[in-house]
N, C-alpha and C positions, 0 to 999 in steps of 0.2 A: 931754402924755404920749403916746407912740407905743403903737402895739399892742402892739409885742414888749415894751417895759416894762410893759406891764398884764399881760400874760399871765408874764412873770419876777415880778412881785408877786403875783400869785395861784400860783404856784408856791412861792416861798417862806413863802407864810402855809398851806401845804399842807404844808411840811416843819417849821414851829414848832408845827402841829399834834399831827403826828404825836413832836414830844421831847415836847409838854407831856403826853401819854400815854405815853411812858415816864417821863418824869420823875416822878409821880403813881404809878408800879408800881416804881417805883426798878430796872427793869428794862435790863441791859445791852444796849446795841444796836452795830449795825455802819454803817456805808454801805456801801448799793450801788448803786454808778452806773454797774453792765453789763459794763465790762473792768479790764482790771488790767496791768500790766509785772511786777508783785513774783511772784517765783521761787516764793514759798509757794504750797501750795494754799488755795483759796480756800475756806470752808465757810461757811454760809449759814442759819441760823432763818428760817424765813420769815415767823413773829411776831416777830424782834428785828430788823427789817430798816428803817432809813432809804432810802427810794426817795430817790434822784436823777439818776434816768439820763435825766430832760426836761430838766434845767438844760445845755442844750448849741447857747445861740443865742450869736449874737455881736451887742452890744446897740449898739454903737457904736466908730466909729475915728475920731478925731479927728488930723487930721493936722496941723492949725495949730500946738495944743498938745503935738501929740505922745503922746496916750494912744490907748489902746481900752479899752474896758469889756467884758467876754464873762462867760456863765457858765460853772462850774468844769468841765465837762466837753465842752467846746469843745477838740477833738484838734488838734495842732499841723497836720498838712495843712492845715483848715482855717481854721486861724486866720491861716498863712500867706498861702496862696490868698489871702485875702483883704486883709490889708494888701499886699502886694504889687499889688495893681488900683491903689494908690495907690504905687506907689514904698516901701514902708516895709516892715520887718519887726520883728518882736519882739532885742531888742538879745540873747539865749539861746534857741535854738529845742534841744530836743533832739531828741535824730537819729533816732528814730524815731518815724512820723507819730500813730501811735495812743495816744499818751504825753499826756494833757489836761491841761489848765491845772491844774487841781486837784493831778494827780496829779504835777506836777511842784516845785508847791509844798510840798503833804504828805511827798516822796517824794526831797527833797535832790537833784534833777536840777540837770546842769551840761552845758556841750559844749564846742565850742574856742572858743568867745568868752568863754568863763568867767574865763580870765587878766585879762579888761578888765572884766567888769561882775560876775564873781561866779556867785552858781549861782541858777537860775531867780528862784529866789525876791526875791531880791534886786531881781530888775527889777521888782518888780510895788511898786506906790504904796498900794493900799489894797487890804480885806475885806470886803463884806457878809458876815457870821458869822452863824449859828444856836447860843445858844447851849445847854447841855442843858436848861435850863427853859424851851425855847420862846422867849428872849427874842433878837429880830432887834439885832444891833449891828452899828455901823463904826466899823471897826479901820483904822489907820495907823501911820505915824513919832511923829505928834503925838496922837492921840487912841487910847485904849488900847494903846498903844503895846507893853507886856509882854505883850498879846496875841496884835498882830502880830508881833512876832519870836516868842515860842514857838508860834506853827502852823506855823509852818519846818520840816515836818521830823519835826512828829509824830504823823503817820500816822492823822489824823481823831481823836485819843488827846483832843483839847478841845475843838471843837464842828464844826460841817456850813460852808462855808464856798460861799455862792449866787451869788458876784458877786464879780469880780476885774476891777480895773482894773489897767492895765500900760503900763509903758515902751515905746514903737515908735520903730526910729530909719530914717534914711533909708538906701535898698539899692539897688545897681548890678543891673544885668542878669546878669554873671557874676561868679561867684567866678575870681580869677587864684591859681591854686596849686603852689606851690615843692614840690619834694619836696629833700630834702638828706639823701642817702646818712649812716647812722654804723656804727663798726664796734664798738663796745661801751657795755656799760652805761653807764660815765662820760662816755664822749662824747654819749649820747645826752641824758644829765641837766643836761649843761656846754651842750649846745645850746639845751634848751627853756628853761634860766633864762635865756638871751644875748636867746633872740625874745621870751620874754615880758616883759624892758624894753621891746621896743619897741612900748611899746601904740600912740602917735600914727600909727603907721607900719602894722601889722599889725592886722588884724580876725579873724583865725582860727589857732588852733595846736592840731596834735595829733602825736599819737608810733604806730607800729607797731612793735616789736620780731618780727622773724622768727625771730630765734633769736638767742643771748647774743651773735655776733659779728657782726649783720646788722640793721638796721633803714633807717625813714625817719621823718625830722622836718618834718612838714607845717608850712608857713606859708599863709595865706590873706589876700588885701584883695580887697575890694570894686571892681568894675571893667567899664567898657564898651568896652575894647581887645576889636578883632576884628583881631590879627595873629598869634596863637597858635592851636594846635589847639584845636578843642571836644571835647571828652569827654564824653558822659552815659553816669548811671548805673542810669535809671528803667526803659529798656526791654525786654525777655527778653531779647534777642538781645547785650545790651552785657555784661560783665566784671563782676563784684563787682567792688567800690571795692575791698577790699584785693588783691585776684587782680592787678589791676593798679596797684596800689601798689607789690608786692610785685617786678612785671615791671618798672615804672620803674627801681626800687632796683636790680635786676639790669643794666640797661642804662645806668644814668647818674649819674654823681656827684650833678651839679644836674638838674632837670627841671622845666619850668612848662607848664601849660595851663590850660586855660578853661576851666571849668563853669558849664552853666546854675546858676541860682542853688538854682533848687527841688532840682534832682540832688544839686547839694553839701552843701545842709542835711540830705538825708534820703539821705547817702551810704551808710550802713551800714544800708539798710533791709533790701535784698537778701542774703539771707544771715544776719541777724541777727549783723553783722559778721562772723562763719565760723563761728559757732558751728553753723548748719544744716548743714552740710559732716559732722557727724556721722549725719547722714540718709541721707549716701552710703553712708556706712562701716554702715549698721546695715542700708541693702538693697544690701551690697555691690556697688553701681554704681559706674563709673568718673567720677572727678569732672573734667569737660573743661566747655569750652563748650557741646557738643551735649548733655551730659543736664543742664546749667543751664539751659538752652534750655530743652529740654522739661518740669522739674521747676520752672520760674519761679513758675504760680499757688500752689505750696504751699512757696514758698520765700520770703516777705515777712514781715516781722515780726509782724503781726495772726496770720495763720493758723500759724504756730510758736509763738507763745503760746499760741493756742490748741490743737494739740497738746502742749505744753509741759504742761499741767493735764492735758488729758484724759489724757497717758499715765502723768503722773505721774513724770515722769525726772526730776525735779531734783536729787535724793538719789543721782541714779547720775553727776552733774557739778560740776563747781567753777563757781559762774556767780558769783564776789563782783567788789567794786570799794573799792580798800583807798585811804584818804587818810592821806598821810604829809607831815610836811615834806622836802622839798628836802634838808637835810643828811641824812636818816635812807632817803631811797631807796635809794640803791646797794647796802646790804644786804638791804635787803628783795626788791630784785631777784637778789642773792645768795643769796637763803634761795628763792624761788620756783623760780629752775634748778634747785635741786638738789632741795626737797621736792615740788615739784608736778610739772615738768616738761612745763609746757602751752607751747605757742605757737600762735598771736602773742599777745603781748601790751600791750595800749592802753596810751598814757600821753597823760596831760591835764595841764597845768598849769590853776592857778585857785582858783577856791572862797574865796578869802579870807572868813573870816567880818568882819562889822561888831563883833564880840563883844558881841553883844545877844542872839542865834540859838542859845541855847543846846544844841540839838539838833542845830543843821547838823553835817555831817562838816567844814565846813572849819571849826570852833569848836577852830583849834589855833594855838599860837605858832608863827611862818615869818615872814618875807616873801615866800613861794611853798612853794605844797602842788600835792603830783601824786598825781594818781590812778591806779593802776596797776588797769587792768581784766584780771581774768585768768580766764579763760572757757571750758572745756574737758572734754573726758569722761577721766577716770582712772582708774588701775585700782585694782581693790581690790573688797571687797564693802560692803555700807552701813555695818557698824562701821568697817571704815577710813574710809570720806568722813566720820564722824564726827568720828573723831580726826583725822582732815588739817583737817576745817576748827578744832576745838580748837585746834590747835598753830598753826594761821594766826591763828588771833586773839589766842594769848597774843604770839606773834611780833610781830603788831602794835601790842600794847601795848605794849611793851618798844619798838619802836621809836616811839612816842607819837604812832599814829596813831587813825582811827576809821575803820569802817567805812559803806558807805552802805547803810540797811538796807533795801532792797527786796529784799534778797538774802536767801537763811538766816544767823538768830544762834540759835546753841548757847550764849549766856554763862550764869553763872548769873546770879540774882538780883545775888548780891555783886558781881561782876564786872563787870554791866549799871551799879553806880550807882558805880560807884569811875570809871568813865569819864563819866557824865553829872552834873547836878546834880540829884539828888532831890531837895531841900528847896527848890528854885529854881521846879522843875518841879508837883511836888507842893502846891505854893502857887498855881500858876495853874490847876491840876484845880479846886482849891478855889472858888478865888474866883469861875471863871465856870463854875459849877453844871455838872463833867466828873464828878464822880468815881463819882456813883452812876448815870450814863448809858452813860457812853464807857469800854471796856476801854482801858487802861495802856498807855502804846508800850511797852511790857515785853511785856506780855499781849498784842501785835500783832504782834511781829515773833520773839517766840521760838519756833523751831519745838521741838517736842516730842512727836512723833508719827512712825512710819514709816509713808512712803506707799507704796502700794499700787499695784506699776508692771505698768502691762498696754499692750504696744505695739496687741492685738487691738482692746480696747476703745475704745481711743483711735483708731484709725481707723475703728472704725463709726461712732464718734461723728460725727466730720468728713464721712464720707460719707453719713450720716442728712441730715444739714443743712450741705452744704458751703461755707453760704453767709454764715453765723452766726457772728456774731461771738464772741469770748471771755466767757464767762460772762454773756452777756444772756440 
C-alpha cells in the first residue's frame, strides 16, 4: 500500500466517523469540500458539516488498463495535467477547471464529447461511498449497482462519495476544430444531429447561437497536424473562445485550426463563456481586448464564482441549462427568443441516459438530447426572474425536457416528483441509511429564499483575500 493510499484510508475512516455521529443525533448534514460551480447560495452549520475538502489526491493512472483512481475533489485542471504526462485524458472533461470529479458526478456535468460517452458520470467505473451510517461501500455496474446509478446526479442527497475510479482514453497534442457557419435555429439542430452520428470520425461537438439568424456548429478530433494555425485560449493577452468564434463565423463559412489541447478542454474558462462580459456592463468599461487584457485575473471561472456568492447576483440572471429531445428543441429555442432574449446561446448534443440514472437530465426518450445553455442578465426586478424562470420550466415540461440542477429550481414539491421518480428514489434514501442524515435533492436544489445582492460587499470580500478560493 502506497502513502497516498494510507493517508486516503485514514481520511475516509475520518469521514464514517464523523456520519456515524450524525447518524446517532439523526442530525441533517451537508458536504463541504471548499468550492462549488452551483448558482445557489451556499449556507453552511458549522456543526452539520461533512469536511472533505482533503479528499483531493489523485491515487493512481493506469494507462495499460486505462483507468485512474483520484479522490472526489481532484479539479479537472488537475486531473488533466496529469493524465495528459501520459498521452491520456478523461473520455468528458468539463470546461471549466475548477469543476471536481465529485462535483461532476453529483452535479449532471456533460461537454462536447458528451454525444460519444454520455455525461461525466457515465465515464467513471466505480465508487468508494460513505454511507449515512458510517458504513464504507463500493459501488459499480455489478455490485450495488442501484446505488451507483442513483448518485448520478443527486447532489450528495445519498451518501459522501471518497474515491472515483474512471475511464481515461488516449489524446493527441491538439484539438483540430471546424467551425461551420448556420443561419437559423433548424439549421443549427439539422447540423448537430448530421455530426453527432459521426461518432467514429468526430471527438468533440458544440453549438454557439449569436442570435436567431447567426451561429457556429463546432466539430473537434483529436490530432498532431502542424499545418494549420495554432490558437490559444489560456493567455490574457489572447481572445475569449467565443469573441472569436463569433469573429470566425463572421469571416468564414468553414473555418479550422489548431488548439493546444489543455486551451480547448478549458476553452470557455475565460469569461465564464461571456457571462463575465456583464462585469463590463456593470463598470461600464468598454469591452475590447485592451480592458480583457487588463481585467484577465478577475475574469476566470474560479474567481467569478467566487464573486458570483459573494455578491449574491444570481437572482438578478438567468444562468440554467435545459435538456430537451432533439425533436422538441426548435421550439424551445422559439420560446427563448422571444421570452428571455439573451445571447449567445450554447448548444450541446449528448447526455444519453443508460436508463438506470434516474436523476440524470439525460434520463429522457430521444436518440439525441441537446442542451441549450442560456446564460444572461435580464430585465425585470426579482418577482419577474421568478416568474421567467416558473414559465421556463413549465415550458420545459411541456416540451419533455429536465433541467440540470446546478442551476436555481423554483418547482414545487408536486411538480419536482411528476418529473422524477420518488418512490424509485425514496427507496434508495432508505435502503442505504440517507434519509435521516442527508437533506432530499428536493431540499438541495430548491431555492426558496431572496438573496441579498450587494456588489460593495462582494468586493471587499475578494479584496480582503484576493487569493481565496470560493467558499474554502
Amino acid at each position: 500500500m502506497t502513502l497516498a493510499e494510507k493517508l486516503h484510508n485514514k481520511k475516509v475512516k475520518n469521514v464514517s466517523k464523523q456520519l456515524k455521529k450524525f447518524s446517532k443525533l439523526k442530525k441533517k448534514v451537508k458536504i463541504y469540500h471548499g468550492t462549488t460551480n452551483s448558482t445557489r447560495r451556499q449556507k453552511y452549520q458549522k456543526d452539520a458539516l461533512i469536511y472533505t475538502s482533503d479528499l483531493n489526491t489523485i491515487l493512481e493512472i493506469n494507462t495499460e488498463k486505462k483507468f485512474a483512481i483520484v479522490e472526489p475533489n481532484v479539479p479537472m485542471d488537475m486531473l488533466t495535467k496529469e493524465t495528459l504526462k501520459y498521452g491520456f485524458v478523461p473520455p468528458v472533461v468539463m470546461e471549466f477547471p475548477g469543476i471536481t470529479v465529485g462535483g461532476g458526478i453529483q452535479g449532471g456535468a456533460g461537454e462536447s464529447s458528451s454525444f460519444k460517452y454520455g455525461g461525466f458520470h457515465q465515464t467513471c467505473l466505480e465508487y468508494e461511498m460513505v454511507l449515512g451510517n458510517g458504513t464504507i461501500v463500493t459501488v459499480s455496474p455489478r455490485k450495488n449497482a442501484d446505488l451507483f446509478w442513483g448518485t448520478a446526479c443527486s447532489y450528495g442527497s445519498l451518501g459522501v462519495i471518497t474515491k472515483v475510479k474512471l475511464r481515461i482514453i488516449p489524446a493527441k497534442k491538439y484539438v483540430l476544430l471546424t467551425y461551420q457557419r448556420i443561419n437559423s435555429f433548424a439549421e443549427s439542430i439539422k447540423l448537430l444531429e448530421k455530426e453527432a452520428k459521426a461518432k467514429t470520425s468526430t471527438d468533440f461537438i458544440d453549438g454557439i447561437l449569436f442570435s436567431k439568424k447567426s451561429g457556429t456548429i463546432m466539430t473537434g478530433i483529436f490530432s498532431d497536424k502542424k499545418d494549420l494555425p495554432v490558437v490559444t485560449f489560456s493567455k490574457a493577452a489572447d481572445d475569449w473562445f467565443y469573441t472569436h468564434a463569433e469573429e470566425m463565423t463572421n469571416k468564414h463559412t468553414t473555418w479550422q485550426e489548431l488548439i493546444p489541447i489543455e486551451d480547448y478542454l478549458f476553452r470557455y474558462n475565460r469569461g465564464g463563456f461571456w457571462v463575465g462580459t456583464y462585469a463590463f456592463r456593470k463598470m461600464q468599461l468598454p469591452f475590447n481586448k485592451m480592458t480583457r487584457f487588463l481585467l484577465d485575473p478577475l475574469m476566470h471561472t474560479r474567481t467569478l464564482y467566487r464573486f458570483l456568492h459573494a455578491i449574491n447576483i444570481s437572482q438578478r440572471q438567468i444562468i440554467q441549462d435545459f435538456l430537451l429531445p432533439k425533436e422538441n428543441v426548435l421550439s424551445f429555442l422559439d420560446y427563448i427568443d422571444k421570452k428571455v432574449k439573451v445571447y449567445p446561446v450554447w448548444l450541446l448534443p449528448g447526455f444519453l441516459s443508460d436508463q438506470h440514472d434516474n436523476l440524470s437530465p439525460g434520463y429522457l426518450k430521444s436518440d439525441l438530447l441537446i442542451d441549450v445553455g442560456v446564460w444572461g442578465k435580464v430585465s425585470g426586478n426579482y418577482e419577474d426572474l421568478i416568474k421567467l424562470n416558473r414559465d421556463l420550466e413549465k415550458e420545459l415540461y411541456k416540451s419533455k425536457g429536465r433541467k440540470v440542477l446546478y442551476a436555481h429550481q423554483y418547482y414545487t414539491k408536486e411538480e419536482f416528483w411528476k418529473i422524477y421518480n420518488k418512490k424509485w428514489y425514496e427507496g434508495l434514501r432508505k435502503k442505504y441509511f440517507a434519509n435521516e442524515v442527508f437533506p432530499d435533492v428536493y431540499e438541495k436544489t430548491y431555492v426558496s429564499e431572496r438573496y441579498d445582492y450587494s456588489i460593495i460587499k462582494g468586493l471587499l470580500d475578494v479584496l480582503k483575500s484576493p487569493f481565496k478560493l470560493p467558499l474554502s
